[in-house]
C-alpha positions as CSV (number, residue, x, y, z in Angstrom):
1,X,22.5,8.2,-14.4
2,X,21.0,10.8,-12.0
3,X,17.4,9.6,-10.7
4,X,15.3,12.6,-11.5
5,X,15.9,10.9,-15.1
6,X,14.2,7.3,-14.4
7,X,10.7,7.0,-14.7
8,X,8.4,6.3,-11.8
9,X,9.0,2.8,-10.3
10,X,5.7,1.0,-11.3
11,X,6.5,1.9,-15.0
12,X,9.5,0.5,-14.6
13,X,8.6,-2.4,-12.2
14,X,5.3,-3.3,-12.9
15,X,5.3,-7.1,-12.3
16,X,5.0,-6.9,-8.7
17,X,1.5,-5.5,-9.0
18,X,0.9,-8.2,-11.9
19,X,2.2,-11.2,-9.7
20,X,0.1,-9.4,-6.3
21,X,-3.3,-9.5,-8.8
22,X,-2.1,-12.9,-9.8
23,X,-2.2,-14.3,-6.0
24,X,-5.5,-12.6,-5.4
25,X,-7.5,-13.6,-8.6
26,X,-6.1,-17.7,-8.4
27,X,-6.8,-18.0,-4.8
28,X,-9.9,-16.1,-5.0
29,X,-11.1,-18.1,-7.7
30,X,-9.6,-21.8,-7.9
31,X,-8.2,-21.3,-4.1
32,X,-4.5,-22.0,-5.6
33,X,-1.6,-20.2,-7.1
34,X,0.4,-22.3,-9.9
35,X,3.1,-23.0,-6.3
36,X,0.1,-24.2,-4.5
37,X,-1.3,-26.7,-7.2
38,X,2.0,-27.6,-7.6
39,X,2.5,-28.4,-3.9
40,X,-1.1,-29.7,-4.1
41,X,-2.3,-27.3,-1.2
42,X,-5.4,-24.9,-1.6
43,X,-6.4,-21.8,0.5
44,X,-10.3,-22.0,2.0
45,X,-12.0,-20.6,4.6
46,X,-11.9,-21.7,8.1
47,X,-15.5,-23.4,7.7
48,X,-14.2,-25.3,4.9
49,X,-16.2,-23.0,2.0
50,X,-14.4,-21.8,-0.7
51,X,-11.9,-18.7,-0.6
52,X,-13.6,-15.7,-2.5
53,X,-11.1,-12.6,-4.3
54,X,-11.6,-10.5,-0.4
55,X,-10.2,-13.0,1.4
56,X,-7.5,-13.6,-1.1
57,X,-7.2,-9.6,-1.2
58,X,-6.8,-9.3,2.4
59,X,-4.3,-12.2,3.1
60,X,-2.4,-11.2,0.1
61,X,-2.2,-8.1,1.1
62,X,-1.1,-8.7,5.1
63,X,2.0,-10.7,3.0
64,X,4.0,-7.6,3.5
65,X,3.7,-8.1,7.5
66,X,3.9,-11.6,7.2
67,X,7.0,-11.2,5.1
68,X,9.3,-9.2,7.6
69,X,12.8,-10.1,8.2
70,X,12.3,-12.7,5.2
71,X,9.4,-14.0,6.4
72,X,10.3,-14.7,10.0
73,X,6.9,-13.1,11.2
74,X,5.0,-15.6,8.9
75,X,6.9,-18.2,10.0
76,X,6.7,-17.5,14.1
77,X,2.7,-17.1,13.8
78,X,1.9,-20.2,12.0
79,X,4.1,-22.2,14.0
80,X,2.4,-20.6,17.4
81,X,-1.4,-20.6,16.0
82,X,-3.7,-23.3,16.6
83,X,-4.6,-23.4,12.9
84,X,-1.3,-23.0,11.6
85,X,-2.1,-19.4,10.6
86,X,0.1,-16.2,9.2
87,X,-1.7,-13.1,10.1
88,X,-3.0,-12.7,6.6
89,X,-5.0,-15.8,7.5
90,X,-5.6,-15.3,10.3
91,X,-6.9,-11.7,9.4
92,X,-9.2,-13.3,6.6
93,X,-10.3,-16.4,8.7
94,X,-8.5,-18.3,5.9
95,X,-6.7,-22.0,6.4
96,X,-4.6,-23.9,3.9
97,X,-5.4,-27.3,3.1
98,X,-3.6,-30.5,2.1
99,X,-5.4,-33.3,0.3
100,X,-7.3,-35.3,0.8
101,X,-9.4,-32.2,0.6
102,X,-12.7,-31.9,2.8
103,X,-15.8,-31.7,0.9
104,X,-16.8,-27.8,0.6
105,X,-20.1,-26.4,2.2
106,X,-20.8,-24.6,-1.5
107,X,-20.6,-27.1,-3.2
């Protein structure tokens, strides 16, 4: 089938912008995605306060860098930051955290 005959990709395709919103409204919210509670980590800020939807937006959206050559940039950054950082986090001053959780400044 000739591709002038397809309709445009995000008719076609549109789960990638459901499972992108997805990332952004759990870990802007609950600070989780369904792998992250299931790995019992959580996404805050680097002073320990909750992760609101921009931060989420803006590491979410830096995936696409961090996710060159299968992931290989993610994965170099966080093993040479500090913080243990992907640019997304680092971009959104965002950390990921493993229980026992710290208490959270907003709370």
């Amino acid at each position: 089938m000739p591709y002038h005959h397809l309709p445009p990709m995000p008719f076609v395709c549109p789960s990638w912008q459901s499972i992108f919103s997805t990332f952004i409204v759990m870990e802007g919210t609950i600070g989780a995605t369904v792998g992250k509670l299931a790995c019992k980590i959580k996404v805050r800020k680097e002073d320990g306060s909750k992760c609101g939807i921009r931060e989420a937006f803006i590491r979410n959206v830096l995936r696409i860098i961090d996710g060159l050559v299968v992931y290989l940039v993610g994965v170099i950054l966080i093993i040479t930051s500090g913080k243990k950082q992907r640019l997304g986090d680092m971009v959104a001053k965002t950390v990921i955290i493993k229980p026992p959780y710290p208490a959270l400044k907003d709370i």
